[in-house]
Steps between C-alpha positions, in 0.01 A plus 500: 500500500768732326570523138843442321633860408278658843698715690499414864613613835699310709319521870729233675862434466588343736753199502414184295545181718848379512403195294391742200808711521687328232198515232436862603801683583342846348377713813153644439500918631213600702286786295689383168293467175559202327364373159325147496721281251282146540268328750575178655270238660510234633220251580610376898582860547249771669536857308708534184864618405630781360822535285609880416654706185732646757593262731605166242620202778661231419351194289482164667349155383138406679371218552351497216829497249465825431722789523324826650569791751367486842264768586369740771202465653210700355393595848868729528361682260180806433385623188639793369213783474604793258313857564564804291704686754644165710522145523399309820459157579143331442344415891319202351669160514455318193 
């Protein structure tokens, strides 16, 4: 699982369904590095979300009552692996 404040790469942006365009109208960028601003989970759902420093969507209320941003999916996204001379994204998932 990432960390809030990991850097990350993004490894899929492709379109969010149309039924998630109005909670995430921020386009991810393939190859973009993107800081990890909170996790979200959620107990029905497989995998985990992802809301970014860079990238701040919309709030909305859940079901819940409570006011939060919808997130990415943590599987759009690599861990960022600093060397010396580069930085390339990690091969392992996560």
């Amino acid at each position: 699982m990432f960390k809030i404040g990991q850097k990350i790469v993004c490894i899929d942006a492709s379109p969010v369904p149309a039924d998630c365009a109005k909670a995430l109208p921020l386009r991810l960028t393939l190859n973009s590095v993107y800081t990890v601003a909170s996790i979200h989970i959620e107990p029905h759902i497989e995998g985990y979300g992802i809301r970014l420093e860079e990238l701040p969507n919309p709030s909305m209320i859940w079901a819940d009552s409570e006011e939060k941003e919808w997130s990415y999916s943590s599987k759009r996204f690599r861990p960022l692996v600093e060397n010396n001379d580069s930085v390339e994204m990690q091969t392992e998932v996560s």
